[in-house]
C-alpha positions in Angstrom: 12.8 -4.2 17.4 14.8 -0.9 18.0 13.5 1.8 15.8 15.9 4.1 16.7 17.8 5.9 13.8 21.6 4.9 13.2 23.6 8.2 13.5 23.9 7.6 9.8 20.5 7.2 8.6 19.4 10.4 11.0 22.1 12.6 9.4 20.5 11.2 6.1 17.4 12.4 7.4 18.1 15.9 8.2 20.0 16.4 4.9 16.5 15.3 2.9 15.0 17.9 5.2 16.8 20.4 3.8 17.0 19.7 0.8 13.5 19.6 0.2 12.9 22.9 1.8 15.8 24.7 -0.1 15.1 23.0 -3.4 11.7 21.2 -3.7 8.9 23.8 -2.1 9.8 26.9 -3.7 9.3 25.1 -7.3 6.1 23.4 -5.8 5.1 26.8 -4.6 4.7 28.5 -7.5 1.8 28.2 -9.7 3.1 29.1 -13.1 5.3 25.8 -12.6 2.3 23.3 -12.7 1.0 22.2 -16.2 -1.8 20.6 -17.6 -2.2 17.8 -15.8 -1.6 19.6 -12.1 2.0 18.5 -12.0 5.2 19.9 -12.8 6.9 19.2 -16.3 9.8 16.4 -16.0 12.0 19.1 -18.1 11.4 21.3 -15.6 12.4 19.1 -12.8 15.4 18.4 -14.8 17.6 20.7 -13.2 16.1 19.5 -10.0 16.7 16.5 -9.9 20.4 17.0 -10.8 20.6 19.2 -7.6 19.4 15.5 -5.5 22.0 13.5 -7.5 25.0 15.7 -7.0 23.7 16.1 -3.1 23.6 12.2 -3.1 19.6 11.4 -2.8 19.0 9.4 -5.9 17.4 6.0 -5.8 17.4 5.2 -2.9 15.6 1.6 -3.0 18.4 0.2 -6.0 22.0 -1.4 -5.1 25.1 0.8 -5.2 26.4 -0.9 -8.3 23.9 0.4 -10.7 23.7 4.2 -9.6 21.4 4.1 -6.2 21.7 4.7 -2.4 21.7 0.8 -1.1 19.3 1.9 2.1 18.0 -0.4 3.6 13.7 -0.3 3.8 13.8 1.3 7.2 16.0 4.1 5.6 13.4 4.4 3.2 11.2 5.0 5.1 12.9 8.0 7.1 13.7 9.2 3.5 10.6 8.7 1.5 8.5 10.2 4.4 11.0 13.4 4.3 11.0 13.9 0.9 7.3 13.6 0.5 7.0 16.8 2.7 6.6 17.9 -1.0 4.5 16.8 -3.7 7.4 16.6 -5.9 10.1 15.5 -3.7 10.3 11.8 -4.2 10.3 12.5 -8.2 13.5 14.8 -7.5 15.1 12.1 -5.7 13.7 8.7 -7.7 11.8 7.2 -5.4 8.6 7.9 -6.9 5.9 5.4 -8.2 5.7 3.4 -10.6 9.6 3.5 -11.5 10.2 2.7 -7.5 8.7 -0.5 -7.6 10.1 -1.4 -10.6 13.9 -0.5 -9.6 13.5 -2.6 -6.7 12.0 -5.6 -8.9 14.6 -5.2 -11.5 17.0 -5.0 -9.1 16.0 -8.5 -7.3 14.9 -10.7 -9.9 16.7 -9.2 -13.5 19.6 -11.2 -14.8 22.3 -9.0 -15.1 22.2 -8.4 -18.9 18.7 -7.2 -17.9 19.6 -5.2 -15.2 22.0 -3.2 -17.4 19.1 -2.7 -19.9 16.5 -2.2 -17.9 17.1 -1.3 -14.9 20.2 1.3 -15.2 18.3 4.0 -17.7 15.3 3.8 -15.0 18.2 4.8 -11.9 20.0 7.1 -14.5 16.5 9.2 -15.3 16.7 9.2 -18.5 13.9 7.0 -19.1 10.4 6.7 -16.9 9.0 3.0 -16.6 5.3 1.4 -16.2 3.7 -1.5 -14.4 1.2 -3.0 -16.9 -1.3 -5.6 -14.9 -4.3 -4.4 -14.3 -7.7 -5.1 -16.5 -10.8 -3.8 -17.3 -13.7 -5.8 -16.4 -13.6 -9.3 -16.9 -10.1 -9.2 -16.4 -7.5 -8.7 -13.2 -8.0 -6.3 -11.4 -6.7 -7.2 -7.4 -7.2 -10.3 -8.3 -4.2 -11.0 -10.8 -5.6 -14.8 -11.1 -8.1 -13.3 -13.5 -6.0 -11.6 -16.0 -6.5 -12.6 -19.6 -3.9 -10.9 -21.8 -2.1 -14.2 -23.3 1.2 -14.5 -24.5 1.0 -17.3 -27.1 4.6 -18.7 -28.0 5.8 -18.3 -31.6 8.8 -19.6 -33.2 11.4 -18.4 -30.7 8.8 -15.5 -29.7 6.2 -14.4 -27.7 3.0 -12.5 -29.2 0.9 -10.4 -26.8 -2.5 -9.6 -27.4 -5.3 -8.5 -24.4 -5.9 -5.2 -23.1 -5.2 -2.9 -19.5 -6.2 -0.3 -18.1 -5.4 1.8 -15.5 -1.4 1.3 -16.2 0.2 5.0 -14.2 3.0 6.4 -16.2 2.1 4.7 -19.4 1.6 8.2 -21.4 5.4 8.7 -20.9 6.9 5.2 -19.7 9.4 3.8 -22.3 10.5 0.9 -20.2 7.3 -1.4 -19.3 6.7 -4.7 -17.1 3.9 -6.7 -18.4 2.1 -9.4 -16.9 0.2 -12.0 -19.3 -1.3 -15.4 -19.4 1.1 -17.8 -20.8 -0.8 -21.1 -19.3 -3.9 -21.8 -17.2 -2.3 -23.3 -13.9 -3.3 -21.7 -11.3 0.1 -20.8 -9.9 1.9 -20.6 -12.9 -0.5 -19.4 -15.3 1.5 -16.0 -15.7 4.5 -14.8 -16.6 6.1 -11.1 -16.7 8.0 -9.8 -19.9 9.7 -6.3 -20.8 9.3 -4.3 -23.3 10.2 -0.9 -24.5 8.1 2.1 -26.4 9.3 1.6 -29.3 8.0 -1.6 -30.4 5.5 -2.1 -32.9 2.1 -4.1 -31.5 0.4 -2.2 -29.3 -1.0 1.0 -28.0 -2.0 3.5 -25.9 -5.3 3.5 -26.4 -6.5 6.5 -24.1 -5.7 8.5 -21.6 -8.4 8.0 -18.8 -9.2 11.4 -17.4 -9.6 11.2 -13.7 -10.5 12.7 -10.7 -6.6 14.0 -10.8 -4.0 15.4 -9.5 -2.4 12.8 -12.4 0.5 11.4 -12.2 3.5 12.5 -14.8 2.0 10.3 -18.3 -1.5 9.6 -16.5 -3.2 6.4 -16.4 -3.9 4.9 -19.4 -5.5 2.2 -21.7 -3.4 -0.1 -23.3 -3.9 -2.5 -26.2 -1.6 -5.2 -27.5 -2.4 -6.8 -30.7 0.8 -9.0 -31.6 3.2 -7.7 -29.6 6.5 -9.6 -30.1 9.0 -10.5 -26.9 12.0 -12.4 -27.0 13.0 -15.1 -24.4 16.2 -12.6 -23.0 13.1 -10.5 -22.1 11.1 -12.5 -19.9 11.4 -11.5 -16.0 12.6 -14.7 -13.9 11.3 -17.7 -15.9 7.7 -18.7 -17.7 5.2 -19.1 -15.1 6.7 -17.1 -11.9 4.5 -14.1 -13.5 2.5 -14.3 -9.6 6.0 -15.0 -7.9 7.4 -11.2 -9.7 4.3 -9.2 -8.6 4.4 -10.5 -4.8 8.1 -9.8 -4.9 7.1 -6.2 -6.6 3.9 -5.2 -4.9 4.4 -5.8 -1.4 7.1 -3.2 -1.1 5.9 -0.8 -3.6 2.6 -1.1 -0.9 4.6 0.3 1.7 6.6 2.6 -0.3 3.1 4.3 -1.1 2.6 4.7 2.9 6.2 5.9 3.4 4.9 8.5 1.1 1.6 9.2 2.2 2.6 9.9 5.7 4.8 12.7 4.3 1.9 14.1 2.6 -0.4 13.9 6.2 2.4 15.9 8.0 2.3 18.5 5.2 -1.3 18.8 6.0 -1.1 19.3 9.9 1.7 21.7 9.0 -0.3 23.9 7.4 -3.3 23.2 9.4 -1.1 24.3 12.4 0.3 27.1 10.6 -3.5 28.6 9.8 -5.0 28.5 13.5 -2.2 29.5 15.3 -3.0 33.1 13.9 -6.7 33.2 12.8 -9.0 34.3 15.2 -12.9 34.2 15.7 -14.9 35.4 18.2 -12.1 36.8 20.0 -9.7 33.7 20.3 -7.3 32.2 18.1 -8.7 29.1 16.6 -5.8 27.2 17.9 -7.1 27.7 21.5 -10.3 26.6 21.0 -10.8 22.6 22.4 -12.3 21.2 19.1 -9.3 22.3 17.1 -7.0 20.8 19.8 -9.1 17.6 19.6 -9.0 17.2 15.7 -5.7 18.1 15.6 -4.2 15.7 18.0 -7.0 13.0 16.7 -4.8 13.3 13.5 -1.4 13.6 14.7 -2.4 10.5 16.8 -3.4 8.2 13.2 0.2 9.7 11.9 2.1 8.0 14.8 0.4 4.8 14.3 0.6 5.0 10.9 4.3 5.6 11.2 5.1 2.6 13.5 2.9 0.2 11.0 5.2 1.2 8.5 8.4 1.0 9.7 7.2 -2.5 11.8 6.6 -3.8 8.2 9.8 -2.1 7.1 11.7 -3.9 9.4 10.2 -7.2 9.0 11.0 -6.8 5.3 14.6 -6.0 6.2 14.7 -9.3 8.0 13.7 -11.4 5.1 10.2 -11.5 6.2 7.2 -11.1 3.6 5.3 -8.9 5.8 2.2 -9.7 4.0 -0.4 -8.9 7.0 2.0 -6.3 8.5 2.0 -4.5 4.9 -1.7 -4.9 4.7 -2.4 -3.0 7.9 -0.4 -0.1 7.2 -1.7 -0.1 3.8 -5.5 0.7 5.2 -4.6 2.5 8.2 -2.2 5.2 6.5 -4.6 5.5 3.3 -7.3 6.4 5.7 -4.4 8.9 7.6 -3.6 10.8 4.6 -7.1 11.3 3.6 -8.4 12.4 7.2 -5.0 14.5 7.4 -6.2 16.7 4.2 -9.8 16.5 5.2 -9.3 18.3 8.6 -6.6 20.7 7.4 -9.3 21.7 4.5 -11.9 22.5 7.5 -9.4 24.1 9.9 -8.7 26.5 7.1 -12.2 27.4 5.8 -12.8 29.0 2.7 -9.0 28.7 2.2 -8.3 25.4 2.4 -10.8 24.8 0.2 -9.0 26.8 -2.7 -5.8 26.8 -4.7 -4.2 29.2 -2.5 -2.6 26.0 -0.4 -1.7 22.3 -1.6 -4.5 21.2 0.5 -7.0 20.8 -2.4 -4.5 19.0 -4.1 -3.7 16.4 -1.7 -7.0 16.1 -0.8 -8.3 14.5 -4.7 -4.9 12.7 -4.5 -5.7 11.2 -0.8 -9.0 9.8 -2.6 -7.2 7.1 -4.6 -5.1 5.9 -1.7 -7.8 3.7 -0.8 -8.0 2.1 -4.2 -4.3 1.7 -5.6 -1.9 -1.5 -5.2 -5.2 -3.0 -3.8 -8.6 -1.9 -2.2 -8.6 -1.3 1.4 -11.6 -4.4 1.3 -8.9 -6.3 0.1 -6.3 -5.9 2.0 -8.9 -6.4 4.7 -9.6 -9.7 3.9 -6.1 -10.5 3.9 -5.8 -9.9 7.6 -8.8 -11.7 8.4 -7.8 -14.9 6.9 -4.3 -14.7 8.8 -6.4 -14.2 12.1 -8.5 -17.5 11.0 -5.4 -19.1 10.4 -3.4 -17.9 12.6 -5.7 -17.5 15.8 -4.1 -16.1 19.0 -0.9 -16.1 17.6 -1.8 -13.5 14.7 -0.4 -10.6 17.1 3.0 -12.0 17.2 6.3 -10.2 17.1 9.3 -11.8 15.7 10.0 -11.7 11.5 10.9 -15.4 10.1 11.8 -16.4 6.3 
């Protein structure tokens, strides 16, 4: 395992670096730019996002062919990391959830009729996309095993009808992936379908308000009472509905911590920035032992963070699944990004505390890394029935098919 950056990929690198500090955090600094919902309007990142094209640093996760970069994951993660230096940079470039994860599924598994359907308006921008799984209560939550939205064959269609919750993006998604029951088997009970905005049998029936920042279109409640899909808009075939959200979720996991470690280094950027000219009782806080201490304690879960990720990065390159490696990077950088904020909040005082820095921001936003694309708990358990199973051998190196 080399880590080491190609010459291309670093040159890659630097030029996201710049971009995002020429382009990205003077719009993200300014106030009167953030709406409603504590992010900035997609009209407004319009002309933005035009700017990352022309420079070349659009979509980076989806094949040349249909408008993207072609990087390879470890790329991503050099890229995603740099962009995220700003809350908005991944949406500038298109690497931001939920369209991320669904470029890179489309782009696997979508015939190629699909594909041009699909998938190209998500690469071009001109339409947002949404994930639909998750259920309230009975339903699937982690645990897609559980979900009970059926899709009930009729003539040559298929008629939705359940309910989910919890669906980011939904509120201004016009391209959606839905997962529903089509048979009780326990491996191919489910099947995913596609469907667009615009068709009549369901709804949005809420957007749930939340701790926030939100994302752009929320999270929402969704109903479907007759929904009708054709057959040319089932993902892969009936009952590989499990198969398409392993194939999905596993690298939108580590897409998230690609992100998230951006987001940590913001924070010590700005914790750095704060003590290295406040003073107090005589001495800068940044001489004073237990700011070195938290400081390096964090910069310290960053590193590790960052190797988890591009370990499982590179075992996904390799054909590997990753599934434990994904896991552990998953908990360990969720908890990063939230410590990250947390400390930079209390090395700025008062200040960090307010709206006068993005720390407050991040800091709400942290809180739901723990929960998204699966519970820390979860992915717990995960690693501790590959240590039964796997014993001594659990600490391996190597990537295998």
């Amino acid at each position: 395992m080399d880590f080491t950056l190609s010459p291309e990929i670093e040159a890659l690198r630097l030029r996201v670096r710049a971009f995002v500090e020429q382009h990205v955090l003077p719009l993200e600094s300014d106030p009167e730019n953030f709406a409603e919902h504590e992010n900035i309007p997609l009209e407004r990142l319009k002309p933005l996002q035009a700017k990352a094209k022309a420079a070349g640093l659009w979509a980076p996760q989806t094949p040349i062919q249909y408008g993207g970069m072609g990087l390879p994951m470890v790329a991503w993660a050099m890229m995603y990391e740099e962009a995220n230096r700003s809350l908005f940079g991944p949406l500038a470039m298109n690497c931001c959830a939920p369209d991320d994860g669904n470029m890179n599924l489309l782009s696997k598994v979508g015939t190629p009729a699909q594909k041009d359907k699909w998938l190209r308006p998500i690469v071009d921008g001109t339409v947002r996309s949404a994930f639909v799984m998750t259920e309230p209560a009975p339903g699937g939550g982690s645990d897609p095993s559980m979900i009970r939205t059926r899709a009930e064959r009729k003539g040559d269609r298929w008629s939705i009808t359940g309910r989910k919750w919890f669906i980011t993006g939904a509120g201004v998604a016009s391209h959606f992936i839905l997962l529903a029951r089509t048979s009780d088997d326990a491996r191919r009970g489910l099947t995913a379908f596609l469907y667009h905005r615009d068709q009549p049998g369901w709804r949005i029936v809420r957007r749930i308000p939340i701790m926030g920042p939100e994302e752009h279109g929320g999270h929402c409640e969704l109903e479907f009472d007759g929904l009708e899909i054709s057959d040319d808009n089932v993902l892969m075939q009936v009952g590989d509905g499990l198969k398409a959200t392993q194939i999905r979720l596993g690298p939108a996991r580590l897409t998230h911590c690609m992100r998230w470690l951006g987001l940590a280094k913001r924070c010590m950027e700005i914790a750095q920035a704060y003590v290295a000219e406040r003073e107090g009782f005589g001495i800068r806080l940044a001489d004073r032992e237990s700011v070195q201490i938290k400081l390096g304690t964090v910069a310290h879960q960053i590193q590790i963070g960052r190797l988890l990720t591009m370990h499982a990065a590179w075992m996904l390159d390799q054909g590997d699944r990753a599934r434990k490696e994904v896991s552990m990077a998953k908990v360990h950088v969720a908890d990063t990004l939230h410590n990250a904020a947390d400390v930079a909040i209390q090395l700025n005082g008062a200040r960090g505390y307010s709206k006068d820095t993005v720390l407050e921001w991040i800091y709400r936003y942290a809180r739901q890394a723990r929960l998204v694309d699966g519970a820390s708990e979860v992915h717990q358990m995960v690693l501790a029935r590959f240590m039964r199973d796997e014993g001594r051998d659990f600490w391996h190196w190597g990537a295998g098919a």
